[in-house]
N, C-alpha and C positions, 0 to 999 in steps of 0.2 A: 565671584568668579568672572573671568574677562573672555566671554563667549566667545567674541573676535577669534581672541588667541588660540580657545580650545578647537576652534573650525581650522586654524590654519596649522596646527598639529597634527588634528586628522587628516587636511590634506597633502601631510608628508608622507606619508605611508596609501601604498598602494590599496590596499581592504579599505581603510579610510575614505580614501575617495569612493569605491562600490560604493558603500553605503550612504555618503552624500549624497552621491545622485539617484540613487533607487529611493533613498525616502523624497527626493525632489520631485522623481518622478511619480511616486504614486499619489502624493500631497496633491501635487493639480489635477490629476484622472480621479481619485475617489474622490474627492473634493467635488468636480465636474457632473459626474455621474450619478452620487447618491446624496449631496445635499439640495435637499429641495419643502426647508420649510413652507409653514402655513401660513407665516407673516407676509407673505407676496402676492402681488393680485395675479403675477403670471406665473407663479410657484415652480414650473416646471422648465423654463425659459432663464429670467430674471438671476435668479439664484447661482446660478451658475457662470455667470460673465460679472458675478459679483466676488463670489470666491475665487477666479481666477485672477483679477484683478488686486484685492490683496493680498493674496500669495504671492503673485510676480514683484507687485510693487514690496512688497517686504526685502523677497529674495533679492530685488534687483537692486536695492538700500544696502545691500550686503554686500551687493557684489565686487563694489571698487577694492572693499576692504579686504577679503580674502582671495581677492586672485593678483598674483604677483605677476609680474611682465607684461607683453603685452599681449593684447586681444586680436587672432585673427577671424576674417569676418572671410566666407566661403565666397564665391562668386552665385551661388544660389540665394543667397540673402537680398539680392533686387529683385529676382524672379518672385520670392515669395513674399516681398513687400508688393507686386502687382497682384497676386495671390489673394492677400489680404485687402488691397483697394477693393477685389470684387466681393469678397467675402463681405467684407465689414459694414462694406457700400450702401448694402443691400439692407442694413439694419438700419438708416436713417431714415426720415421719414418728413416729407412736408419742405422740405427745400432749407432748413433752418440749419445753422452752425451747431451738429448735434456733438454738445458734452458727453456722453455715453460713448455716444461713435466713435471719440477724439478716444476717451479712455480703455474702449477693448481694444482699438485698433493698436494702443501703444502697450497693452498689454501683449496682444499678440506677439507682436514685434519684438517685445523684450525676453518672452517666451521660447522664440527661436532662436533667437542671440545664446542665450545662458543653454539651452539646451546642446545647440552645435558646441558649445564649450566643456560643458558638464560631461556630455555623451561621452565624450571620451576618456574618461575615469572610470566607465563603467564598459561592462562584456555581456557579449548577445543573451545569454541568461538571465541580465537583470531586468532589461526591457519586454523580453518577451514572457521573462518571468511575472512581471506587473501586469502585462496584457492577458493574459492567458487568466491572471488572479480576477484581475476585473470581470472579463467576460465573465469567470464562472461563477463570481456572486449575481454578477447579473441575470444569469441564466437559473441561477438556483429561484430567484427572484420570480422570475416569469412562472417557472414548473410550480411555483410555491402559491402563485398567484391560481392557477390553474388545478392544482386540489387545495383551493379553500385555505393554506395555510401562511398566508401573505396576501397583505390589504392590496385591496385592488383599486386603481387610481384614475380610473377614467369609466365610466359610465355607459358609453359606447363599447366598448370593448374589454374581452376579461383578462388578457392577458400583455401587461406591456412592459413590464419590468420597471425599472424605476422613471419611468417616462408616458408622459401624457397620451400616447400613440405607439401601433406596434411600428409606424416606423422606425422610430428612435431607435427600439429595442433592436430592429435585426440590424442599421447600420452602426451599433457599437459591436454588434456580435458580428461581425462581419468583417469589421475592424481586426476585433482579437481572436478571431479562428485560425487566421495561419499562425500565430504565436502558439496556439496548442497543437498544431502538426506539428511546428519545430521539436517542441517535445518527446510527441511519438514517435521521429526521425532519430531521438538520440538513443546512444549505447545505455545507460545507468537503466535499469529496470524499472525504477523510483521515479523518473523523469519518463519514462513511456507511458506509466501507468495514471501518473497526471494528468500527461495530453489524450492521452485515451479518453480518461473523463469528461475533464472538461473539456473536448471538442464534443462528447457523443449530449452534452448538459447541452452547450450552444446547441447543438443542431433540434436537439428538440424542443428549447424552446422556440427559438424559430418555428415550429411546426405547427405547433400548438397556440404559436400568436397569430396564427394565419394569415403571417404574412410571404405573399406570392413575393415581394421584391427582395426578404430575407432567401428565400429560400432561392433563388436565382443565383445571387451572390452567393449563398454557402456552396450549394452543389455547385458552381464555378471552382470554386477554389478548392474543395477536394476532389474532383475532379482532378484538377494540376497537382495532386498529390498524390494519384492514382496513378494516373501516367507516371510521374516520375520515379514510384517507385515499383511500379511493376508493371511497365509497358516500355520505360526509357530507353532507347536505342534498339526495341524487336523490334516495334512497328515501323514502315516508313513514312515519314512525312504526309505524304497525299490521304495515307489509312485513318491519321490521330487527327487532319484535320476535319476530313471526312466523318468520323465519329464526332466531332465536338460539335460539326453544325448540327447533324444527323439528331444528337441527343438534345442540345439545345433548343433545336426548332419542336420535337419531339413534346418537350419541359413548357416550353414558351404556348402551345397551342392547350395543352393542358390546363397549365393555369387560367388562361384566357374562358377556357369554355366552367371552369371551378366557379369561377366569379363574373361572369360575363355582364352583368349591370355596371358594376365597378370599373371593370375594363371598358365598356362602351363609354362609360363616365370621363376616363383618361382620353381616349379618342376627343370628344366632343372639345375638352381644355385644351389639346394639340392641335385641334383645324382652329380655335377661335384665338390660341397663340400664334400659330403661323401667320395671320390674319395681321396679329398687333406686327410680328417681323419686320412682312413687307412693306409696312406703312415705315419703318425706319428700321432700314436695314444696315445700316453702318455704322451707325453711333448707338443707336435702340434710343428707347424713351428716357433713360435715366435711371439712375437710383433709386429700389423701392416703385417701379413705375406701373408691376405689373399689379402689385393689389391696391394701386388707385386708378388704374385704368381697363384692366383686363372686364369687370363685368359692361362695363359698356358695350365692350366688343362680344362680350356672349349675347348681349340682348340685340344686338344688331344681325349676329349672324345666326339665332333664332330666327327672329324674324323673315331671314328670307332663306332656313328652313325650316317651315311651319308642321315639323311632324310630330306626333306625338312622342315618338321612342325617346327624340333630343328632347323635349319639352321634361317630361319628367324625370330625365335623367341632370337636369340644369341647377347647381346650387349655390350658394355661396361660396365662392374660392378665391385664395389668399395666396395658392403656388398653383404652376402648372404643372405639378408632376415629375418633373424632369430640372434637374440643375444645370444642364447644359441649355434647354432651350429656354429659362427662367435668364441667362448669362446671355442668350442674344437677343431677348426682348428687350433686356434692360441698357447694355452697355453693345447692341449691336455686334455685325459681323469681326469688328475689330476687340472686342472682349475673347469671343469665342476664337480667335485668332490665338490672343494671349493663353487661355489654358491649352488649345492643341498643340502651342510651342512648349507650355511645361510638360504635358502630359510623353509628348516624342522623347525630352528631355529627359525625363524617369524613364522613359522606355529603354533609352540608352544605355542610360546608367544601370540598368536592370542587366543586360544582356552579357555585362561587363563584372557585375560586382564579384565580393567573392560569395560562395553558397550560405554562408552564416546570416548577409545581409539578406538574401531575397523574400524573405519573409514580411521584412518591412517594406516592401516593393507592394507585395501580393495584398497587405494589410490595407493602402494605400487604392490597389486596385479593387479591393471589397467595397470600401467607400463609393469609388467610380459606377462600381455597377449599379449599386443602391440610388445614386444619382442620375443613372435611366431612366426610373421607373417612381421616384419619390421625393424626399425634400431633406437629406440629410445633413447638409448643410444651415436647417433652423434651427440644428440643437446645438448650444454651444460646448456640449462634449466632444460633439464629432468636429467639433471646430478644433478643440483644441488639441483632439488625438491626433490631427491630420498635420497639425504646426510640431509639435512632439516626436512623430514620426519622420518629418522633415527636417527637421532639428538633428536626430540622430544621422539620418544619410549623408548628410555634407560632412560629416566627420571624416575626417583625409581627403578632403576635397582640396585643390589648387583655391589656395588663399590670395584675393584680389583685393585685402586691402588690413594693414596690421593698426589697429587702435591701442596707442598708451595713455599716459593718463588724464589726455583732457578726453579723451572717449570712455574710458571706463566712469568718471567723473559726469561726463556726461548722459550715460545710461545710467548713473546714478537719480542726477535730476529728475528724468524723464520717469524712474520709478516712484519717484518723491511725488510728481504730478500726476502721475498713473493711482498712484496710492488715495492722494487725498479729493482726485474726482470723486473715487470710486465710492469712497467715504460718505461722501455727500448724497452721491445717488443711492447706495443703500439707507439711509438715513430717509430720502424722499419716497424711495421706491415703500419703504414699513409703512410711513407716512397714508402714503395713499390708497394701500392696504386697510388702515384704521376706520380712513374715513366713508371707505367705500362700503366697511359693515355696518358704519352708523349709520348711511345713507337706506341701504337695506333695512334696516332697523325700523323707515321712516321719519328720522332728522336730516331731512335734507334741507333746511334752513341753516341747523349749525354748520355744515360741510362748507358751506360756499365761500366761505373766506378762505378757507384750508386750504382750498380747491383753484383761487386765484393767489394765493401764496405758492402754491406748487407749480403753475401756471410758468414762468419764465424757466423755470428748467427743466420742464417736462414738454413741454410744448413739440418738441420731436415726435414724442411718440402717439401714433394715431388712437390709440385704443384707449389712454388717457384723455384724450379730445372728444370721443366718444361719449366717454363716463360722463365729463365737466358737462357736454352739450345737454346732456340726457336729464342731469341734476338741474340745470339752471331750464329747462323746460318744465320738468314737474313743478318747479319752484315759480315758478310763471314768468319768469322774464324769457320770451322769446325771441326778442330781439337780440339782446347778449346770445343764448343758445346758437341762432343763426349765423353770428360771429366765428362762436367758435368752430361748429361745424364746416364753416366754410375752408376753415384751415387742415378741419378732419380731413375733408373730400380730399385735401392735396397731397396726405399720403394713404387714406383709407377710403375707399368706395363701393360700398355694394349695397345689396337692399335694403341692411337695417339702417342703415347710415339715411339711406332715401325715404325712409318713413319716416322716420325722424324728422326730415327736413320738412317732410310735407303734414307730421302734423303739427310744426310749428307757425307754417302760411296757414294754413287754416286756422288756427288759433286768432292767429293775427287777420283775420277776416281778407286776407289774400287767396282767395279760391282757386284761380286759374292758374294761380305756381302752384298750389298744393294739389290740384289735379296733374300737371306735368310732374311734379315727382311721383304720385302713386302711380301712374300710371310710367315711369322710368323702373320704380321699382316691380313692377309684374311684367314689363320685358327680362328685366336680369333673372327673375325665377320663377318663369309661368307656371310652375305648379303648386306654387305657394295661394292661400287662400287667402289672408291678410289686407293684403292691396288692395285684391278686389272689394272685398267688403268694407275697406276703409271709401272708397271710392263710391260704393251704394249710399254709404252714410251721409258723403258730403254731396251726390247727388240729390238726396232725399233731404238736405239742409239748405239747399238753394234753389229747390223747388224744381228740379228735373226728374218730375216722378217716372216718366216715360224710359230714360236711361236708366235710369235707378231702378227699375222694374225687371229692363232686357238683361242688366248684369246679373240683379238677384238669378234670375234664370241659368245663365251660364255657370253660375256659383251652385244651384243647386246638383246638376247634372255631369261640374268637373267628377273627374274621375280623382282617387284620393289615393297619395302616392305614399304617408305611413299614417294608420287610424290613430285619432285621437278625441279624446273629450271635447276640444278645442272645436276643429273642425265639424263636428256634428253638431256643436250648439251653434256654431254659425250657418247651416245648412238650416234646419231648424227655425232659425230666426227669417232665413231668406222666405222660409216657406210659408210664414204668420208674416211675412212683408205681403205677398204676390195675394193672401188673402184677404189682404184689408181692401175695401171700397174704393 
């Protein structure tokens, strides 16, 4: 059978095309969402910009061949390649020409191309009809997780759906909440009684994931569906905005005092980003700049304030919280310029569409909110829901530029290269998956050629550099480990990274660097105990019993911010130190 043929049959008939692009459509969102093997070291990340990368690259192998004429490309399709520079941006790591980076970015890209094309074979039904599906397996996922009847995936927390963190889970469901009001807003009985559900499944998962930034985003958007459909045109203007702050501020102060460790947590990451801002306010630091440079600035602006509440609310952090203030640390005022020009942009377009469309607007702005208060932008679901959804909106847009066949031809290539990165990188990504359990295993002799085998095309990603440094220290070459690491520091740096570094100077009979790292690393988390007792240690190895004595002290009398076995045997040991002669 000549497959070709059969796609370009079906897309002579109108149902035909539906269905192409609803199975197009739901292939990369459940694909995005729930595939997340155990063959990955970052299982919940990784998998996902793998699967969308051959899915596009397949589709976009297809695409010259079943679409006749030509290709018009929207005037939003620059917008959302600046879109995607910040997005994607942010995924490199270390300053290097990242092959990953090259291939989700041109996945993305090819993503919105086929989709602004596709979208229009299909009817507001079919998109909201996949969103509204998604969320509520997702949400079935979470409540399932939450009496005991679906594995639960993260350690810290009982509830996250198919994702490593409840954040993930509320901005997909935040995502596909207004698709299930669309539902409850229609005539058919069959189609109310849908969005009924699965918006009443969303909101309680959300609730039960306890996440404040879900639940922000959700009550926002039914909220707007409250009003519109039983307050629209009584109230007047000054009343509905009056109630929204009123409730908001209301909602906002609530949460705050629910979680208030948490929240002062958020605070302390916003004064010591603002911090990184103003030191480069127009450009920002760059790509990836904020989790190789942010704890520096936490240990600095600790320091000069020296209070307990900051002190033990200080940890390890890799986002600030916020996607908007994460966007002008990295790429400066002139980044944050760029999304307030798109975001006006959609705002416009919102005010204008016709009612069938604003649900992909609202869906869009659930994303937005979730990126106040969290990091929805790590997951590459919410990545690609956000390019999907943008994808459909340009559909009847004023077309600024028509491509025939050396463009179609040409988005063929680019899927051909899109494809066989991707190829490669899942190939290395199982790779270093394997050897990472034989290492645990204790063979970390055999690993290490693997580990410099994987070394030139892995070399982007910091948490790979991590592994390698970590391996080739056990292993005893520490000079090689210091190597690497030094490449780690240029896109990863926080404390473990700096114990590491210092106990390889110490290794290396370099005392005085490996006292300036332990002592860099218990500025970035003073309430961590680690540093300091590594620090007793190598005072008490270089014959500064006097220091080594005043520390043990301070170690015995910190105050301990979660008990552990850990912690007390090092307390313990402090106190049979200060007893000896």
């Amino acid at each position: 059978m000549n497959f070709g043929k059969e796609i370009k049959r079906a897309i002579r008939t109108a149902e035909g095309r539906r269905r192409i692009f609803f199975r197009f459509f739901l292939l990369i969102v459940l694909g995005n969402v729930f595939y997340f093997p155990e063959g990955y070291a970052d299982r919940f990340f990784t998998p996902g910009m793998l699967w969308t990368g051959i899915a596009v690259g397949v589709s976009g192998m297809l695409f010259p061949f079943v679409v006749s004429g030509r290709v018009g490309l929207p005037g939003l399709a620059c917008v959302a390649v600046g879109i995607l520079a910040v997005v994607v941006g942010g995924k490199s790591a270390g300053g290097f020409f990242a092959w990953q980076t090259a291939a989700w970015g041109g996945a993305m890209w090819l993503l919105f191309v086929m989709t602004g094309y596709f979208s229009a074979w299909g009817k507001p039904a079919d998109w909201y009809g996949g969103l509204s599906f998604v969320g509520a397996v997702e949400a079935f996922a979470g409540i399932g997780q939450y009496a005991g009847i679906w594995p639960v995936y993260s350690a810290s927390f009982p509830v996250t759906g198919t994702f490593d963190n409840p954040a993930g889970l509320a901005a997909c469901l935040a995502i596909c909440f207004p698709a299930a009001l669309y539902f409850m807003a229609s005539r058919p009985v069959g189609a109310k009684v849908w969005g009924g559900l699965s918006a009443l499944s969303m909101g309680a998962a959300v609730v039960l994931s306890g996440s404040r930034t879900g639940m922000v985003a959700v009550g926002c958007l039914a909220a707007t569906s409250v009003y519109r459909f039983f307050l629209g045109g009584r109230w007047p203007a000054w009343r509905v905005r009056a109630a929204f702050v009123s409730v908001g501020a209301v909602m906002l102060v609530g949460l705050y005092c629910w979680k208030k460790d948490s929240a002062d947590g958020r605070l302390l990451v916003w004064n010591c980003s603002l911090e990184m801002l103003a030191d480069a306010p127009l450009t920002g630091h760059g790509p990836d700049a904020f989790q190789a440079e942010y704890m520096d600035y936490q240990a600095g602006w600790l320091a000069e304030h020296p209070e307990e509440k900051w002190e033990r609310l200080a940890g390890n952090v890799r986002h600030p919280f916020n996607e908007y203030l994460r966007i002008a640390v990295e790429y400066g005022v002139a980044g944050l310029l760029l999304v307030a020009g798109v975001i006006w942009l959609l705002w416009r377009w919102y005010r204008r569409c016709r009612p069938e469309d604003r649900p992909l607007y609202r869906s869009i702005g659930g994303a937005g909110i979730c990126g106040l208060f969290s990091y929805p932008l790590n997951y590459p679901a919410v990545c690609v829901l956000l390019v999907l959804l943008l994808g459909v909106i340009v559909r009847g847009r004023p077309v600024c530029f028509y491509g025939g066949r050396w463009f179609k031809t040409g988005i063929g290539a680019l899927a051909v290269a899109v494809l066989a990165v991707t190829l490669y990188w899942n190939r290395a990504e199982r790779e270093w998956h394997r050897i990472s359990c034989l290492s645990l295993n204790g063979r970390t002799e055999e690993v290490l050629t693997d580990y410099a085998r994987l070394y030139p095309f892995m070399r982007e990603n910091p948490l790979f550099l991590y592994n390698y440094g970590a391996e080739l220290h056990v292993a005893g070459l520490w000079t090689a480990s210091l190597s690497i690491l030094t490449e780690c520091v240029r896109g990863l740096n926080d404390m473990d990274v700096q114990m590491l570094l210092a106990d390889n100077y110490s290794r290396l009979g370099e005392y005085d660097r490996a006292e300036r790292h332990y002592r860099r690393a218990a500025r970035m988390c003073p309430n961590r105990f680690m540093p300091l007792y590594r620090l007793v240690k190598l005072y008490g190895q270089t014959g500064r019993d006097a220091e080594a004595r005043q520390l043990a002290g301070e170690i015995i009398v910190k105050p301990v911010k979660v008990p552990s076995f850990r912690v007390d045997r090092m307390k313990r040991e402090m106190e049979k130190y200060l007893r000896k002669p």
